[in-house]
VEXTORGU-194942 format. One line per field, with one value per residue (C-alpha): residue number from 1; residue in one letter; y, x, z. Coordinates in steps of 0.5 Angstrom, whole numbers, plus 500, padded with zeros to 3 digits. Example, Ala and Ser with C-alpha at 12.3 -4.5 7.8 and 13.67 -1.06 7.14 Angstrom:
REM VEXTORGU-194942
resi <- c(1 | 2);
resn <- c(A | S);
north <- c(491 | 498);
east <- c(525 | 527);
up <- c(516 | 514);
//
This chain:
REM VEXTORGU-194942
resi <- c(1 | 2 | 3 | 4 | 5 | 6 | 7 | 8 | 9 | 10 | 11 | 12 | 13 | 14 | 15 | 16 | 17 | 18 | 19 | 20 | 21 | 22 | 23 | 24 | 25 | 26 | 27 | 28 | 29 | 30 | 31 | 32 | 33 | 34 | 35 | 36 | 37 | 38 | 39 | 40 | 41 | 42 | 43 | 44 | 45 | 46 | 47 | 48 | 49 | 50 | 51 | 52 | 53 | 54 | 55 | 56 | 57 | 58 | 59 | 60 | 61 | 62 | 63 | 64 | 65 | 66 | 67 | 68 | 69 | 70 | 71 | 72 | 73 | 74 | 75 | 76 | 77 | 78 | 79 | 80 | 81 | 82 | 83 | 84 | 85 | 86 | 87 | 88 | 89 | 90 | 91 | 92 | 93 | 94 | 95 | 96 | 97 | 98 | 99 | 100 | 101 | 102 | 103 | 104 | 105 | 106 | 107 | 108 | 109 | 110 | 111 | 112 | 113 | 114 | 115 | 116 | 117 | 118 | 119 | 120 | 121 | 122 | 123 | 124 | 125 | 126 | 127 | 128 | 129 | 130 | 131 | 132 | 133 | 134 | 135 | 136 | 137 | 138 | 139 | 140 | 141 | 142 | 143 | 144 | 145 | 146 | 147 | 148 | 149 | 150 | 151 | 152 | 153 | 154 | 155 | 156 | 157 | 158 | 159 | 160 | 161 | 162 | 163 | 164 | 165 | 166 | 167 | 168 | 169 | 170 | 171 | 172 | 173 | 174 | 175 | 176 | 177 | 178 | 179 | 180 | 181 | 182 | 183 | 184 | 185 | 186 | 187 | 188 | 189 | 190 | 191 | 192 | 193 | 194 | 195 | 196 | 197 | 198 | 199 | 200 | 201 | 202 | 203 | 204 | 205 | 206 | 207 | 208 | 209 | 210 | 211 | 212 | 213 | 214 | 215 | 216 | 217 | 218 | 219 | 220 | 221 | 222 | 223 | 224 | 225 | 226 | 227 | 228 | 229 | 230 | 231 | 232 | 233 | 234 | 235 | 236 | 237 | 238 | 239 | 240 | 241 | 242 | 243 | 244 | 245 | 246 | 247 | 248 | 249 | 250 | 251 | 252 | 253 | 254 | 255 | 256 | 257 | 258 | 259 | 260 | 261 | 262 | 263 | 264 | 265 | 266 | 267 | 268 | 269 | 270 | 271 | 272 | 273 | 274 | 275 | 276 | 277 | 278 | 279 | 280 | 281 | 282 | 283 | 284 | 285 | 286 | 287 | 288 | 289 | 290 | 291 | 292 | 293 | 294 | 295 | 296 | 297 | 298 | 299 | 300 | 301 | 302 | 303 | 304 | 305 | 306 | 307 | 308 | 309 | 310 | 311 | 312 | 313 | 314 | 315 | 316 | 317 | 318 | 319 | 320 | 321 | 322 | 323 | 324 | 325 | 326 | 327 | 328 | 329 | 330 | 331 | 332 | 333 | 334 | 335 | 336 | 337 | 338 | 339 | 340 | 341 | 342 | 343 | 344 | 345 | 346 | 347 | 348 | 349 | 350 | 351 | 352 | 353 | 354 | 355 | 356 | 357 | 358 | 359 | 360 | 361 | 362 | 363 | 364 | 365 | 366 | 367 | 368 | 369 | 370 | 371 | 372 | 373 | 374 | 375 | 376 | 377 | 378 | 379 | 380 | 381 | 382 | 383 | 384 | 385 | 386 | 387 | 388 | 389 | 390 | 391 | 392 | 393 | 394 | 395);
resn <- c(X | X | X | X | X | X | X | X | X | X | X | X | X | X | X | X | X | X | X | X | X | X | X | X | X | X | X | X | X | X | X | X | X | X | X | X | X | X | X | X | X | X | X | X | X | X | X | X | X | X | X | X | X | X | X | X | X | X | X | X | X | X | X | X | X | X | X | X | X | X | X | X | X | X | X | X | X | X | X | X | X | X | X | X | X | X | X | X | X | X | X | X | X | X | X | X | X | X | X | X | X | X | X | X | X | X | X | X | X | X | X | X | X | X | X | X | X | X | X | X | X | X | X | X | X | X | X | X | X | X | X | X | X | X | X | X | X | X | X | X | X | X | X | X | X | X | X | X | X | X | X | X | X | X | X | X | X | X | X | X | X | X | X | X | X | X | X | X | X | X | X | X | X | X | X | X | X | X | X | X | X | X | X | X | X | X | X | X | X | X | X | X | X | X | X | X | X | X | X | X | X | X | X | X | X | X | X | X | X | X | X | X | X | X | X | X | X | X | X | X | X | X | X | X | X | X | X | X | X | X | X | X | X | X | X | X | X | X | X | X | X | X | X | X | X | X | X | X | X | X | X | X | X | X | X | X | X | X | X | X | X | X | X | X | X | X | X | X | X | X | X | X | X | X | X | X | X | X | X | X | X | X | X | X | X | X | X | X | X | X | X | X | X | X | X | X | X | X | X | X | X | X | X | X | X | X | X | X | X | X | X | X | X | X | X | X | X | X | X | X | X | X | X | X | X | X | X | X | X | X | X | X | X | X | X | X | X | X | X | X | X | X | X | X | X | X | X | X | X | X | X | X | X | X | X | X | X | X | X | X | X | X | X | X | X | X | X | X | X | X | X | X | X | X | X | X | X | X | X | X | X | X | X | X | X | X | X | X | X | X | X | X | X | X | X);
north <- c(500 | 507 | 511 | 517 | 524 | 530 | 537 | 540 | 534 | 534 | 541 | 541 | 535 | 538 | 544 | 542 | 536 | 543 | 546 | 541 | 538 | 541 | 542 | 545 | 550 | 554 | 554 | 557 | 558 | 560 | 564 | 570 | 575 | 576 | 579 | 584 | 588 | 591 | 590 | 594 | 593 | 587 | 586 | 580 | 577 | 571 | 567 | 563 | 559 | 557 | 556 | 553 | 559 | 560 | 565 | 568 | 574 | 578 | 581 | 588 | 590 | 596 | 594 | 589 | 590 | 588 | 594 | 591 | 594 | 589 | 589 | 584 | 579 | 580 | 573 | 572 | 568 | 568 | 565 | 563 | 558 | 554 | 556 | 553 | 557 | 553 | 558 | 559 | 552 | 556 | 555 | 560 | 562 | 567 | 570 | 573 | 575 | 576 | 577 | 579 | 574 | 579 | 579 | 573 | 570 | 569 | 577 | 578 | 574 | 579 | 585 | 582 | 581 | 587 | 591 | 587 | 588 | 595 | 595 | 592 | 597 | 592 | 598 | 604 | 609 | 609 | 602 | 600 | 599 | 604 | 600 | 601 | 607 | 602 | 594 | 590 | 583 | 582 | 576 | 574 | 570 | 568 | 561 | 560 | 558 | 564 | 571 | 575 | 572 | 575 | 581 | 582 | 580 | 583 | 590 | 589 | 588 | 594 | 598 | 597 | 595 | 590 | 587 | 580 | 576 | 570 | 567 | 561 | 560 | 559 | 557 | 563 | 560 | 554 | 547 | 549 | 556 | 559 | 553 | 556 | 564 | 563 | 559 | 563 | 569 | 566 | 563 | 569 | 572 | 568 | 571 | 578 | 581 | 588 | 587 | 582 | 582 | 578 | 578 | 574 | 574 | 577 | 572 | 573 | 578 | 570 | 568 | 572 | 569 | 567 | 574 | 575 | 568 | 570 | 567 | 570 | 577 | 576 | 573 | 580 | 584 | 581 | 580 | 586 | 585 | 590 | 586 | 589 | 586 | 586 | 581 | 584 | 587 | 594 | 593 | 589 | 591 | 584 | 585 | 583 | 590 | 594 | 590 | 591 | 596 | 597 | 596 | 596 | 593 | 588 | 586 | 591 | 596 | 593 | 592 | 599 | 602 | 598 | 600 | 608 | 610 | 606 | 610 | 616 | 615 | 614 | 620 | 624 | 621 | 623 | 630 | 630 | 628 | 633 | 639 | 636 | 637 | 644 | 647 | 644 | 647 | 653 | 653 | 652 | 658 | 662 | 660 | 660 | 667 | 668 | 666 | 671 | 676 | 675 | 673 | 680 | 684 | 679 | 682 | 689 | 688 | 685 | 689 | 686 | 689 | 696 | 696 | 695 | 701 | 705 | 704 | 705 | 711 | 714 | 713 | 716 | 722 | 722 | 722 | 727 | 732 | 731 | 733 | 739 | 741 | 741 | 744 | 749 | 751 | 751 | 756 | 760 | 760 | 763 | 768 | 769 | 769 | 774 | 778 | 778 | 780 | 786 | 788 | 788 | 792 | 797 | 796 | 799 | 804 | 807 | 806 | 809 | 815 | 816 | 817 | 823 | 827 | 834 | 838 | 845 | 851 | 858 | 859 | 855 | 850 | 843 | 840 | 833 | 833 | 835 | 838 | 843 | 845 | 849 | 849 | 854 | 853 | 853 | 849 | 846 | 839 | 835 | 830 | 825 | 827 | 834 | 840 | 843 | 847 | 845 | 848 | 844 | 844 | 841 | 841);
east <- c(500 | 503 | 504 | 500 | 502 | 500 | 499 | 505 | 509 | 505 | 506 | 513 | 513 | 509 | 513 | 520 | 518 | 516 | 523 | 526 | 522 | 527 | 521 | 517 | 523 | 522 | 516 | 513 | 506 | 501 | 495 | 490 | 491 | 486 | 484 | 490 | 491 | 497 | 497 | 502 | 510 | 507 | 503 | 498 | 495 | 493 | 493 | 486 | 484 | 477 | 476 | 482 | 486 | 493 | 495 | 502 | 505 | 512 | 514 | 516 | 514 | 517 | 524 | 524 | 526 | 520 | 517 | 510 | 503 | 498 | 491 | 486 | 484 | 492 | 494 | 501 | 509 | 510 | 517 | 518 | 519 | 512 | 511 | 507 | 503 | 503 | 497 | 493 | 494 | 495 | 500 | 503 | 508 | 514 | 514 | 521 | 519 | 513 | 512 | 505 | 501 | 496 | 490 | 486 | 480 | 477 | 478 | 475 | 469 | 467 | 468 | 464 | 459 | 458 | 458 | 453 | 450 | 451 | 448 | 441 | 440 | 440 | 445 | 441 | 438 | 431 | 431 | 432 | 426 | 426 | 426 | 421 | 422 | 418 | 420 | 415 | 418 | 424 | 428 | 434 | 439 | 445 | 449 | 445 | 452 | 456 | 456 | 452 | 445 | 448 | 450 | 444 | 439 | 443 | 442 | 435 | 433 | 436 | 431 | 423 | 419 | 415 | 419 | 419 | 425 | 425 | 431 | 432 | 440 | 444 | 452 | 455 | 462 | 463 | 459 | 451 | 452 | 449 | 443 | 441 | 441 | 437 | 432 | 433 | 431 | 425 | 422 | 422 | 420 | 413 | 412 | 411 | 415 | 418 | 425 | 431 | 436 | 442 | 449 | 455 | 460 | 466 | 471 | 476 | 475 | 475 | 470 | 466 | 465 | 459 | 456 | 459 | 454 | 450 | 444 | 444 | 445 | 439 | 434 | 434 | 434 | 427 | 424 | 418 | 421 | 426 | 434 | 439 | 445 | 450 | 456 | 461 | 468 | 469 | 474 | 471 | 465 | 461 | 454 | 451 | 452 | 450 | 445 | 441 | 436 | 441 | 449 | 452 | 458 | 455 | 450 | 451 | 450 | 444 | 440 | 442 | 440 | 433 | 431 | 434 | 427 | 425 | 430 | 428 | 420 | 424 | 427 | 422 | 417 | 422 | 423 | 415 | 414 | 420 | 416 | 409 | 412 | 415 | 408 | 405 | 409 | 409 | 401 | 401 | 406 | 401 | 395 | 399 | 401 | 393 | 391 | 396 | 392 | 385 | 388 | 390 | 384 | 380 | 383 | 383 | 376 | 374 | 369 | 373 | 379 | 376 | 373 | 379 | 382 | 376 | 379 | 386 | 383 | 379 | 385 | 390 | 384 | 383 | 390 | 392 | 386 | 389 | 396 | 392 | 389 | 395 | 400 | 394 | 393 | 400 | 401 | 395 | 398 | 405 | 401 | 398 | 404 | 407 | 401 | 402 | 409 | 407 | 402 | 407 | 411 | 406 | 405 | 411 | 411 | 405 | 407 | 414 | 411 | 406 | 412 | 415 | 409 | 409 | 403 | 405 | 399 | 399 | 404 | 408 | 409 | 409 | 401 | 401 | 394 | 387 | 385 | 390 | 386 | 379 | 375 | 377 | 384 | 390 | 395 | 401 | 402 | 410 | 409 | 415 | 415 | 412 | 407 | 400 | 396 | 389 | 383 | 381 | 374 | 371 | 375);
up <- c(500 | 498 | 503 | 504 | 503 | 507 | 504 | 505 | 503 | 496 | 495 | 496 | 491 | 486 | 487 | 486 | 480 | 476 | 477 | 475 | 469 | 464 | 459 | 464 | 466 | 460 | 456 | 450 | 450 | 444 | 447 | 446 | 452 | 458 | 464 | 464 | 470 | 475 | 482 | 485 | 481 | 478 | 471 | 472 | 465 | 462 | 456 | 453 | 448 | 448 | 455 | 457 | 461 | 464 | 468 | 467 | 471 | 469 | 477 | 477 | 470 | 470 | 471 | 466 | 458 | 456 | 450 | 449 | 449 | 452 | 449 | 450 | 446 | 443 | 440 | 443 | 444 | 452 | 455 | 461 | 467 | 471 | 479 | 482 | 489 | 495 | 497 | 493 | 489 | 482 | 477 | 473 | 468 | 470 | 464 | 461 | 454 | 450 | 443 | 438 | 434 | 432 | 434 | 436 | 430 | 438 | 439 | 431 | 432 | 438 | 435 | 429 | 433 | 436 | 430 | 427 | 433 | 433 | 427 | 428 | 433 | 440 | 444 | 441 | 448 | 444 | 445 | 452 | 457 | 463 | 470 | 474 | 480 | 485 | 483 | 487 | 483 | 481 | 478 | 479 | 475 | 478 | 481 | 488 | 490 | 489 | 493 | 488 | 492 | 498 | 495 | 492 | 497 | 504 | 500 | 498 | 505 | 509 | 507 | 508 | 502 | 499 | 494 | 492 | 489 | 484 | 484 | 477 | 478 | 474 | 472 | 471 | 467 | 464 | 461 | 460 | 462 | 456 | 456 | 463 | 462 | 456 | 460 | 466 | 462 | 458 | 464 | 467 | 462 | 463 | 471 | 470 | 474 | 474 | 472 | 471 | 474 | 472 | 476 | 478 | 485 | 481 | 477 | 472 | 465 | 462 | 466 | 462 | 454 | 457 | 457 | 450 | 447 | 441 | 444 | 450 | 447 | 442 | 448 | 452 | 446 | 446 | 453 | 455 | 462 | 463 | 464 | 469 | 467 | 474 | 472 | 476 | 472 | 472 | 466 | 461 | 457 | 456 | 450 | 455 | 458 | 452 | 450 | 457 | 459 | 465 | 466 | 473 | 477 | 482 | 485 | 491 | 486 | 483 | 490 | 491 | 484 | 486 | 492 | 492 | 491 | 497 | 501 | 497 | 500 | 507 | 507 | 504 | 509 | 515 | 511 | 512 | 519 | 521 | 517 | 519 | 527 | 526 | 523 | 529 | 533 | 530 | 530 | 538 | 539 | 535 | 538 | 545 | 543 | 541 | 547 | 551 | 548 | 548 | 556 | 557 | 553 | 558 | 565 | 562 | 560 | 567 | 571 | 578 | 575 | 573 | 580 | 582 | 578 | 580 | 587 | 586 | 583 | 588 | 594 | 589 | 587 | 596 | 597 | 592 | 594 | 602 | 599 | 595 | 601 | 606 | 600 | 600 | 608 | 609 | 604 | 607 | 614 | 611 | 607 | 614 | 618 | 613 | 614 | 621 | 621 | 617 | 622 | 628 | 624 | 623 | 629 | 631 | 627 | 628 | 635 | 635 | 631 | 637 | 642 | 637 | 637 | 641 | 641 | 643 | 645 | 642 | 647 | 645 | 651 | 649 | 651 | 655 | 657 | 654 | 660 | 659 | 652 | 652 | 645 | 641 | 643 | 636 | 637 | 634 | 632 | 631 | 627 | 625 | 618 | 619 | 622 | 622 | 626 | 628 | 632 | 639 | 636 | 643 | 650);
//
């Protein structure tokens, strides 16, 4: 019984068989060019003849004396060496030199068809179907496997809605795959739905000679149901694109475009609400506003406040006669106390110009008493301020 051979020992076996197969150690391989892409300083292609593919890679291409312009679909000479990945179980052609052909009769044969194609109106704006803003039932063509299904559906539902999904699936690469996608396409073709759409998890540019089928490509120019087309490449441009009402990337992108007017309806909705919200507030301060008002006009007009003013009134009236008629006495006894004074004075005049009188007889001797004077008498009266003569008329 032969022994059994772990991972690591197979893989350190494989690896060191092709190092040293002399044939294997330099190779050079005849093939149509695909898949062509940088990753940092290497350059990484692949070369394919129908549907068998090997990958190659020339490490820090721009180190390299290598003058070539790498197209797709180029039929190519590659040098080089077999590597085998331990990682990834991949073997690759270390590639030292690369020569043109031309162009590959498989590359001919596409361009061919895509002017025919063109031709016929099948790319033309005017002739895509518009998709629905608000698909309810959908289709779905993709492997029931790979990871578009999960894309796809995880976007679908991170919103609300009441969308509905008719998965048919399908290979996307490889034997049969053709067969499938046309009856996918055709039998969903029968469920009226709203959109299809078709989509894969990524892959090589390769890979995607399915999407490039005559076939295919004529089964969803003449569906009714409009066709988004997801297949997940962002260099390559498949007729499955040009062809479909709608071209995106991936299947995220698909789920996204189908539900933006759900979330647009979410948003709008919260937009709504949030407006509703401020008018109402707006109508309660401007009733409350109102009703400030009509408060004050209410306690204005109350008769138990005018009452009140009434009130205040007259105590204010009262006070201010009171005060009026206290000012007014006060004035009034200075005005007396005044007068007064003025009498005392002339009181004191009066009394001081009587001590200066001096009434002299016709003798001229000063006169003290009235019975020193008969009727008849002349005299003289001295007053402060001047003299006269008078006749005593009774004595």
């Amino acid at each position: 019984m032969l022994k059994a051979l772990s991972v690591k020992e197979f893989n350190q076996y494989f690896k060191t068989s092709i190092k040293h197969d002399p044939i294997l150690t330099r190779v050079y391989i005849n093939g149509s060019l695909a898949n062509i892409r940088f990753n940092g300083a290497h350059l990484y292609f692949s070369l394919k003849e129908g549907s068998d593919i090997i990958d190659c890679v020339i490490y820090y291409y721009e180190d390299k004396d290598i003058d070539f312009d790498f197209k797709e679909g180029m039929d190519v000479l590659v040098k080089g060496n077999f590597s085998y990945n331990n990682y990834s179980s991949r073997v690759v052609i270390i590639t030292n030199e690369i020569k043109e052909n031309g162009v590959s009769s498989e590359y001919l044969e596409f361009i061919k068809m895509k002017e025919d194609f063109k031709k016929r109106g099948y790319f033309d704006i005017e002739n895509k179907k518009d998709i629905p803003k608000f698909p309810k039932n959908i289709g779905l063509i993709t492997s029931k496997d790979g990871a578009a299904i999960v894309d796809f559906i995880s976007v679908i539902n991170q919103k609300p809605n009441n969308i509905n999904v008719k998965l048919f699936p399908v290979k996307v690469q490889g034997n049969n795959a053709i067969n499938l996608i046309i009856k996918g396409i055709n039998d969903l073709e029968k469920k009226d739905l709203d959109v299809i759409v078709i989509t894969r998890g990524g892959g090589s540019s390769e890979d995607l000679s399915v999407f490039n089928d005559k076939e295919i490509i004529e089964s969803v120019y003449k569906t009714s149901t409009p066709i988004i087309s997801a297949i997940g490449h962002k260099i390559d441009t498949t007729l499955l694109d040009l062809v479909s009402d709608l071209s995106l990337q991936t299947p995220t992108e698909a789920g996204s475009y189908i539900i933006a007017n759900y979330t647009n309806i979410e948003s709008e909705m919260r937009k709504s609400i949030l407006l509703m919200k401020d008018i109402i507030n707006g109508q309660i301060k401007e009733n409350e506003y109102k009703l400030a008002i009509l408060k004050q006009k209410l306690n204005t007009v109350n008769p138990k406040n005018d009452l009140s003013q009434k009130e205040k009134d007259i105590k204010n009236l009262k006070f201010s006669m009171n005060l009026a008629l206290k000012n007014n006495l006060n004035f009034n006894q200075h005005r007396l106390d005044l007068i007064e004074a003025r009498l005392r004075a002339c009181e004191k005049i009066i009394d001081a110009r009587k001590e200066n009188i001096i009434i002299k007889n016709a003798n001229g001797k000063q006169v003290f008493s009235k019975y020193s004077l008969n009727a008849g008498d002349e005299i003289d009266i001295n007053f402060s301020d001047g003299r006269v003569k008078a006749i005593v008329s009774d004595g």
